[in-house]
LUMRO-759183 format. One record per residue: residue number from 0; residue in one letter; chain; x, y, z of N, C-alpha, C in turn. Coordinates in nm, 3 decimals. Layout:
BEGIN
ATOM    nr   rest   kette       n_x       n_y       n_z      ca_x      ca_y      ca_z       c_x       c_y       c_z
ATOM   NUM      A       A         X         Y         Z         X         Y         Z         X         Y         Z
...
//
This chain:
BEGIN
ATOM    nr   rest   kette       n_x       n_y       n_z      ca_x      ca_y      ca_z       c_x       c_y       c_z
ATOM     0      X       A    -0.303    -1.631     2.497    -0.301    -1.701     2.372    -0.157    -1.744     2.341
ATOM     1      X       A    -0.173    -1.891     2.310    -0.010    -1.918     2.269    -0.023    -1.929     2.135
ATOM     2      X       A     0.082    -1.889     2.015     0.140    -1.907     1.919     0.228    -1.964     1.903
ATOM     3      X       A     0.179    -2.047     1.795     0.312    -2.147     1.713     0.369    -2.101     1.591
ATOM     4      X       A     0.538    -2.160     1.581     0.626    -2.109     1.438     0.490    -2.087     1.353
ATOM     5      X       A     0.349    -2.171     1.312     0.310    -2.147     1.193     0.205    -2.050     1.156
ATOM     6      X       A     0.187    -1.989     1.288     0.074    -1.889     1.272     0.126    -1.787     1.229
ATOM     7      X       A     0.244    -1.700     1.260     0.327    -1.621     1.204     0.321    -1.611     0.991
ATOM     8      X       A     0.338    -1.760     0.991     0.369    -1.788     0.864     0.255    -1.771     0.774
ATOM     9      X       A     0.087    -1.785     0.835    -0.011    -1.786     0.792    -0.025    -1.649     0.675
ATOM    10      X       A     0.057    -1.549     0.746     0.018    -1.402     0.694     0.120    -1.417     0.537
ATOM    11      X       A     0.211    -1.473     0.517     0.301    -1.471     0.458     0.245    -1.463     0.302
ATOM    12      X       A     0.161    -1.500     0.247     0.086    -1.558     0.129     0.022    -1.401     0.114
ATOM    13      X       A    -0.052    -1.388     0.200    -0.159    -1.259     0.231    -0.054    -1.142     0.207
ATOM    14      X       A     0.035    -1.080     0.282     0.115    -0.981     0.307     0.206    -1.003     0.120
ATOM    15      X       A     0.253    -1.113     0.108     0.365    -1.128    -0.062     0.239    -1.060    -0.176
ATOM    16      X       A     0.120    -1.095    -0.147     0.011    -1.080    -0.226    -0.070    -0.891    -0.232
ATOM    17      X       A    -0.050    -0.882    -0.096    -0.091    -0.733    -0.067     0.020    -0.630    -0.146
ATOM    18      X       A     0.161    -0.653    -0.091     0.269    -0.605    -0.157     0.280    -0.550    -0.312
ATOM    19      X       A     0.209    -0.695    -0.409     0.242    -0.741    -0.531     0.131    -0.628    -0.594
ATOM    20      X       A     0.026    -0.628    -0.517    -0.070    -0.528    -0.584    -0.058    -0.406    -0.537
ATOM    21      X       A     0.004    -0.372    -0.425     0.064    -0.224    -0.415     0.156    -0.181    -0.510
ATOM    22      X       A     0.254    -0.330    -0.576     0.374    -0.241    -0.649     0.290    -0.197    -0.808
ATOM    23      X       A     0.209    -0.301    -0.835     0.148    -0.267    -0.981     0.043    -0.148    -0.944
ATOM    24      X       A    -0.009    -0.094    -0.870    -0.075     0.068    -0.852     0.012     0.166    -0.885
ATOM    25      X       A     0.157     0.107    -0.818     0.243     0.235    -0.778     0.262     0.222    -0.960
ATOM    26      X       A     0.298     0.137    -1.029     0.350     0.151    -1.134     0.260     0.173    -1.246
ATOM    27      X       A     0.129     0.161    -1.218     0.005     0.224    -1.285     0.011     0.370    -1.270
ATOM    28      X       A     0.005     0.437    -1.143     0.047     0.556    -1.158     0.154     0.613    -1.212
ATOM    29      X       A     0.247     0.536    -1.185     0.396     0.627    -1.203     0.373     0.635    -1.381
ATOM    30      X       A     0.316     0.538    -1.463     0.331     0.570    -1.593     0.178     0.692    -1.648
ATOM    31      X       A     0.097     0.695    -1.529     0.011     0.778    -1.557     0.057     0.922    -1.547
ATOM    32      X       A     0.131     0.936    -1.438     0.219     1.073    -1.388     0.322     1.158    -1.510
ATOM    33      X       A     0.346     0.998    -1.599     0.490     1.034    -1.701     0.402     1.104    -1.802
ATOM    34      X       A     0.298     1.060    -1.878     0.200     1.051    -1.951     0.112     1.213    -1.942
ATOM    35      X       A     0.068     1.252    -1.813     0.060     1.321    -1.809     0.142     1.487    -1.817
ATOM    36      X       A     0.254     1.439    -1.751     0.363     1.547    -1.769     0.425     1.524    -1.900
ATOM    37      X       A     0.409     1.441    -1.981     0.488     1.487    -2.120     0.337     1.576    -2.222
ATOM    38      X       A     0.216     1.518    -2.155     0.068     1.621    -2.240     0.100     1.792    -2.165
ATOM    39      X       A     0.117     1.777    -2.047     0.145     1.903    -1.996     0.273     1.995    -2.063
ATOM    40      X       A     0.384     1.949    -2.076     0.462     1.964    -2.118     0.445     2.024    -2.279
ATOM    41      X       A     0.355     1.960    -2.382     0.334     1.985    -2.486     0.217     2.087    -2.527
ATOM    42      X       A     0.125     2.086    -2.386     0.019     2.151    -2.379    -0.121     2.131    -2.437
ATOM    43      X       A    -0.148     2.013    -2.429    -0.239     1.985    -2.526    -0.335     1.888    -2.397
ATOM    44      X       A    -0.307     1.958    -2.301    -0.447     1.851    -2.198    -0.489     2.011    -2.059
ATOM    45      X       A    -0.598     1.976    -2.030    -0.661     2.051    -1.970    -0.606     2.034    -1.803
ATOM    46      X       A    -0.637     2.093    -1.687    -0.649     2.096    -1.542    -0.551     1.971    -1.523
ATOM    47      X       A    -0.401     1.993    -1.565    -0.365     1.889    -1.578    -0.219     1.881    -1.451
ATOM    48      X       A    -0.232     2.004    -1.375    -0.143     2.012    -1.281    -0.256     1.975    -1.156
ATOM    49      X       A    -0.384     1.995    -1.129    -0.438     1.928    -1.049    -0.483     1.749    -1.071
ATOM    50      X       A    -0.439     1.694    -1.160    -0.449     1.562    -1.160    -0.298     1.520    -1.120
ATOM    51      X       A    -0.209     1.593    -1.195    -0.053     1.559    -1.173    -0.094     1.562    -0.998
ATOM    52      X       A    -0.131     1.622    -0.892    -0.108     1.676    -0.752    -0.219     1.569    -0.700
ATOM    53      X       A    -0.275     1.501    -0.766    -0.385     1.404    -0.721    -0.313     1.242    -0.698
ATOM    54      X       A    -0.246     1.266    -0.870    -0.171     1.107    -0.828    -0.038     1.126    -0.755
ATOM    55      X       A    -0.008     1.231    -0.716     0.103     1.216    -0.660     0.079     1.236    -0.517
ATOM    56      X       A    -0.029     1.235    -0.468    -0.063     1.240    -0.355    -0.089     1.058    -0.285
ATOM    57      X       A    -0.156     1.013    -0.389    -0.173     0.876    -0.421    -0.011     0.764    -0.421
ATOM    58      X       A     0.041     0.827    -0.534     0.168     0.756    -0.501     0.272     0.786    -0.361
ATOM    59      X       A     0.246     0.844    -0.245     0.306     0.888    -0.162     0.215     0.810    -0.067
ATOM    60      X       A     0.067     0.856    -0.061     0.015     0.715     0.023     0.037     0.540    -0.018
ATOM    61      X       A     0.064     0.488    -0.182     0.114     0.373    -0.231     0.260     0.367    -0.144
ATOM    62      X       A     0.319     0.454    -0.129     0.465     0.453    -0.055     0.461     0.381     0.079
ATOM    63      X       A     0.398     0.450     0.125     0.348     0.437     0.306     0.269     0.268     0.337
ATOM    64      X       A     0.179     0.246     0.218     0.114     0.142     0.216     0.185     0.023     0.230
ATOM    65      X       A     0.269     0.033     0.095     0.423    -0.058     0.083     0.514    -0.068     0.216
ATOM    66      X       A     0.532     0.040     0.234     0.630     0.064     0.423     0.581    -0.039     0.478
ATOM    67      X       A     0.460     0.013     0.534     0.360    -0.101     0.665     0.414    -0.203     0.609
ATOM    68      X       A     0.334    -0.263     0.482     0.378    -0.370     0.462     0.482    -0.471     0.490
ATOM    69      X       A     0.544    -0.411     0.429     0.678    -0.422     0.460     0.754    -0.476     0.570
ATOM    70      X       A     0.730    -0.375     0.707     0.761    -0.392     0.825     0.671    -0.491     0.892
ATOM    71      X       A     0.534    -0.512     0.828     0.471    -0.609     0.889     0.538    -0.787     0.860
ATOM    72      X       A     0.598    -0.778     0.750     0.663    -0.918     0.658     0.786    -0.944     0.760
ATOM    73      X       A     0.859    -0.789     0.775     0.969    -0.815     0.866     0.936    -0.874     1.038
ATOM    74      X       A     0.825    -0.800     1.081     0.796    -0.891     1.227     0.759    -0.992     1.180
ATOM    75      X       A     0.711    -1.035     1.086     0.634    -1.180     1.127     0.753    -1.289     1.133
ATOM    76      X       A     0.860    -1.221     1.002     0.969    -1.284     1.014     1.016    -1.307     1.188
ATOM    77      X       A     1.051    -1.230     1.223     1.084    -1.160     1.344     1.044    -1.247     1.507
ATOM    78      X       A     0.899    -1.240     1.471     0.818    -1.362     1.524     0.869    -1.522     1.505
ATOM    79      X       A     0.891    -1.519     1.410     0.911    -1.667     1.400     1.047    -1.680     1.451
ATOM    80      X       A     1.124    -1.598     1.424     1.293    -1.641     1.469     1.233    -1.643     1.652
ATOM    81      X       A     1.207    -1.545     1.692     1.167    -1.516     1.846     1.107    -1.642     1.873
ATOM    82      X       A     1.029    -1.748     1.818     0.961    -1.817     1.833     1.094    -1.954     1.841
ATOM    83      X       A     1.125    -1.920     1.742     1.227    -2.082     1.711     1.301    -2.060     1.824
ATOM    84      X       A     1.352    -1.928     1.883     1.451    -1.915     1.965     1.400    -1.905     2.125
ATOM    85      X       A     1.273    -1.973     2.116     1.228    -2.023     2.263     1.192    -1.830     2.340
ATOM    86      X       A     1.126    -1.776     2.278     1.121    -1.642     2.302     0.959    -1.586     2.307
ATOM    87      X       A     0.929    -1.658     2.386     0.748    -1.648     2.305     0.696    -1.553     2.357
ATOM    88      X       A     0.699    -1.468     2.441     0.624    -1.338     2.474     0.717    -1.255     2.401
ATOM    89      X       A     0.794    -1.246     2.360     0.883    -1.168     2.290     0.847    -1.169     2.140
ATOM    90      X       A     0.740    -1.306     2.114     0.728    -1.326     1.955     0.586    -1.279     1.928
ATOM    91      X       A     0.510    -1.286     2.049     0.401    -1.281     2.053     0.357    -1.099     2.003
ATOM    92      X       A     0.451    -1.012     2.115     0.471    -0.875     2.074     0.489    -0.877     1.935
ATOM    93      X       A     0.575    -0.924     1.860     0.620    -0.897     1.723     0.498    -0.906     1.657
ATOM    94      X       A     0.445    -1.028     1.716     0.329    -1.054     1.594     0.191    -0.938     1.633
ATOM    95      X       A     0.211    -0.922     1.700     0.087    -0.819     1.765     0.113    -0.674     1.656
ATOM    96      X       A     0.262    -0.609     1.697     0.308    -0.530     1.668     0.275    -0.548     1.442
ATOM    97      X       A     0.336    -0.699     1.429     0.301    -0.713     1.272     0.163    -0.675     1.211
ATOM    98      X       A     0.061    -0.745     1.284    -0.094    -0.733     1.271    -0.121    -0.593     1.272
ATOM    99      X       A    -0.042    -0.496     1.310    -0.091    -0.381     1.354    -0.006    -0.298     1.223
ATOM   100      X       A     0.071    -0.316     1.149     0.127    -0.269     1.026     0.046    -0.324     0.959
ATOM   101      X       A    -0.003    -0.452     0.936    -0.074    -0.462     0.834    -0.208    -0.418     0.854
ATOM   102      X       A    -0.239    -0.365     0.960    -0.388    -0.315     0.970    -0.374    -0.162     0.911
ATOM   103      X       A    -0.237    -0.091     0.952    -0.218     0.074     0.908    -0.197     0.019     0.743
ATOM   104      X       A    -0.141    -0.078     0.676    -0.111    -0.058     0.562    -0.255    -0.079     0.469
ATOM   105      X       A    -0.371    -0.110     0.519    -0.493    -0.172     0.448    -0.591    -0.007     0.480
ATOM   106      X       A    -0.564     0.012     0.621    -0.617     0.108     0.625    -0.567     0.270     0.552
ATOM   107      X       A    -0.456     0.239     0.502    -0.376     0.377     0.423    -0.477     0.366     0.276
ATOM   108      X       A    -0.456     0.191     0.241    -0.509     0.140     0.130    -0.665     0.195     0.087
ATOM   109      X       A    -0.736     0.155     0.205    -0.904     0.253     0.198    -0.833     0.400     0.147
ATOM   110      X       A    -0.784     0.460     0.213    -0.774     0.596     0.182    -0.741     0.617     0.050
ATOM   111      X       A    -0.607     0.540     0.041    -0.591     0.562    -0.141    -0.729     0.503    -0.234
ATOM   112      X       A    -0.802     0.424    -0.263    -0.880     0.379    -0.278    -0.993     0.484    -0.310
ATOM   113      X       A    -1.035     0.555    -0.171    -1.155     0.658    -0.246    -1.135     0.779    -0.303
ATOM   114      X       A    -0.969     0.834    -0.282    -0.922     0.938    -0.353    -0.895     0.886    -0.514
ATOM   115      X       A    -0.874     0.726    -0.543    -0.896     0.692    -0.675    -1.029     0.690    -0.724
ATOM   116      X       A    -1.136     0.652    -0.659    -1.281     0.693    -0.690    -1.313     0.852    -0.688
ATOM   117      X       A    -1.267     0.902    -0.627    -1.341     1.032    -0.647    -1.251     1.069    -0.780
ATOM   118      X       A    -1.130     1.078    -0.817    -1.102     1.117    -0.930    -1.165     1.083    -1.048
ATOM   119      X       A    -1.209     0.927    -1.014    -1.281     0.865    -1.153    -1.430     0.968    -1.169
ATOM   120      X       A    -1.482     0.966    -1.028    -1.608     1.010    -1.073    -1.573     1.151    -1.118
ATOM   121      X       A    -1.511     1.253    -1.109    -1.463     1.413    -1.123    -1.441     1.335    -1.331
ATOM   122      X       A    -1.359     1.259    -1.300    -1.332     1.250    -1.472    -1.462     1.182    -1.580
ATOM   123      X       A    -1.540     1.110    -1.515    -1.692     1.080    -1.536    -1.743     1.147    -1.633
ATOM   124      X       A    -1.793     1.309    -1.463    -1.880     1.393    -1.439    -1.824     1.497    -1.622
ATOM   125      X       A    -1.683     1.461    -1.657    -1.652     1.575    -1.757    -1.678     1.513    -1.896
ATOM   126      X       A    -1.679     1.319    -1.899    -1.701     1.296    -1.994    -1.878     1.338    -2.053
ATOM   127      X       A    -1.929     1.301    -1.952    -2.064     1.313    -1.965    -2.166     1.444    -1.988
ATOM   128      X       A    -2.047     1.548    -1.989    -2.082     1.695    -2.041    -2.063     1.706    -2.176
//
């Protein structure tokens, strides 16, 4: 398979976009984390060091998610210079290597994802008592 400068570039939209909604999770949590540790702190909320240990398990996989990312934006970059610079099995790796960060960063994403569902349903299961 040959690749051109613009296939590289295709991901670019996709990956700025994946990023943008990793950083607003991370920052959904991080003000859920504050929120919670100032109720803990005052004492006025229940099982509230196992939710603190839930999202912070969450924001550490949001970390990792962001990484991939990340490094996937940098090969594609990476790719394309390799590409402009007459380097094409050399760009081709990059991009292989990119596809493959953004596949660990979507797949971290599932994971965070049903550890945010199962919390919802655990917090559900207590309203509904």
């Amino acid at each position: 398979m040959e690749i051109t400068l613009t296939t590289p570039a295709l991901l670019f939209p996709a990956i700025s976009l994946l990023l943008l909604a990793y950083t607003n999770r991370y920052l959904t949590l991080a003000g859920l984390i504050r929120d919670l540790d100032s109720r803990r702190r005052a004492g006025s909320a229940e099982n509230i060091e196992g939710q603190i240990e839930n999202l912070s398990r969450r924001i550490y996989m949001i970390r990792n998610m962001q990484l991939a990312g990340v490094i996937s934006f940098f090969l594609c970059v990476a790719t394309m210079l390799l590409l402009f610079l007459n380097f094409p099995l050399a760009g081709e790796i990059f991009f292989a290597a990119s596809l493959l960060c953004l596949l660990l960063s979507l797949a971290i994403s599932i994971g965070e994802i049903r550890i945010s569902v199962k919390a919802l349903d655990i917090q559900l299961r207590g309203v509904e008592k």
